[in-house]
C-alpha positions in Angstrom: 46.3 -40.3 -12.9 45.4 -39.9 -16.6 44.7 -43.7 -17.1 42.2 -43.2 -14.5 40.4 -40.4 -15.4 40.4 -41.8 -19.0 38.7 -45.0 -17.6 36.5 -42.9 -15.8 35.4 -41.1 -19.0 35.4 -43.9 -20.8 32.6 -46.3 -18.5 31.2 -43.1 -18.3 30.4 -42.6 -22.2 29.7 -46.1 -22.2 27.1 -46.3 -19.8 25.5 -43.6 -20.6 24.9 -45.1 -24.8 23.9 -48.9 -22.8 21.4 -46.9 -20.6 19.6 -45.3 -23.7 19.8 -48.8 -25.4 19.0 -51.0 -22.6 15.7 -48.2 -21.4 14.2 -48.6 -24.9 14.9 -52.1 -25.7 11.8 -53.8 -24.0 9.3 -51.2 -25.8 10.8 -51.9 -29.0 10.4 -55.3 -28.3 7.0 -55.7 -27.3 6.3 -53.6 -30.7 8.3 -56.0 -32.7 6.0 -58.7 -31.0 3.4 -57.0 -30.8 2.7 -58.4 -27.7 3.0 -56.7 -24.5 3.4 -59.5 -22.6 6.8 -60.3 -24.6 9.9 -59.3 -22.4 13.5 -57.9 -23.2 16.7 -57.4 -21.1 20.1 -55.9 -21.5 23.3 -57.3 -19.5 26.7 -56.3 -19.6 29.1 -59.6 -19.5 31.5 -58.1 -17.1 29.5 -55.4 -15.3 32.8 -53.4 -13.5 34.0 -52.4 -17.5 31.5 -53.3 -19.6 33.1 -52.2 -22.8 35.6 -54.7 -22.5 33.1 -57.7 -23.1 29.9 -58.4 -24.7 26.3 -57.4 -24.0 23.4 -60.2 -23.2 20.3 -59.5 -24.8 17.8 -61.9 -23.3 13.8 -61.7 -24.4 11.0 -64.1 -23.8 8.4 -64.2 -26.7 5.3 -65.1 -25.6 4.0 -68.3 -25.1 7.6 -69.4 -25.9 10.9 -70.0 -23.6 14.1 -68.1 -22.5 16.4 -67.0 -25.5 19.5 -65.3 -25.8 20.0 -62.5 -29.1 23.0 -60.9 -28.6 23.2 -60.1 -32.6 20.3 -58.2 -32.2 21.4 -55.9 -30.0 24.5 -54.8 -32.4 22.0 -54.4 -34.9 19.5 -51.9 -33.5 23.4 -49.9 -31.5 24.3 -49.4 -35.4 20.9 -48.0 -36.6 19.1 -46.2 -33.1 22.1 -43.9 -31.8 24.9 -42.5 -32.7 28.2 -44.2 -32.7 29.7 -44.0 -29.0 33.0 -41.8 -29.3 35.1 -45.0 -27.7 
């Protein structure tokens, strides 16, 4: 019963860090571009416990094709929020 609860708690804190992130991450983007038509994504890797896995950051630059960043997304967790308590 406590391993659940824990779990619970756990997603919970987590989701709730990757919402914030993943909310703001297109906005930032299209600044960085300075492009509005530029486009950036969050995915969690395994979406049923996401803090087990990695995170997909996906953007499209314009004028250019799909591309992956998943370092970038690492970057701006350790500079735009605060830690998450997990």
């Amino acid at each position: 019963m406590l391993t659940v609860k824990y779990n619970i708690c756990r997603y919970d804190l987590f989701m709730k860090c990757f919402d914030h992130v993943s909310n703001n991450i297109d906005e930032i983007y299209k600044a960085l571009a300075r492009n509005q038509s530029a486009q950036a994504f969050l995915g969690p890797e395994n979406p049923e416990e996401p803090y087990l896995e990695g995170i997909n950051y996906n953007c499209v630059a314009p004028g250019k094709r799909f591309q992956p960043m998943s370092n970038l997304v690492r970057l701006y967790l350790n500079c735009r929020i605060q830690f998450p308590p997990f």
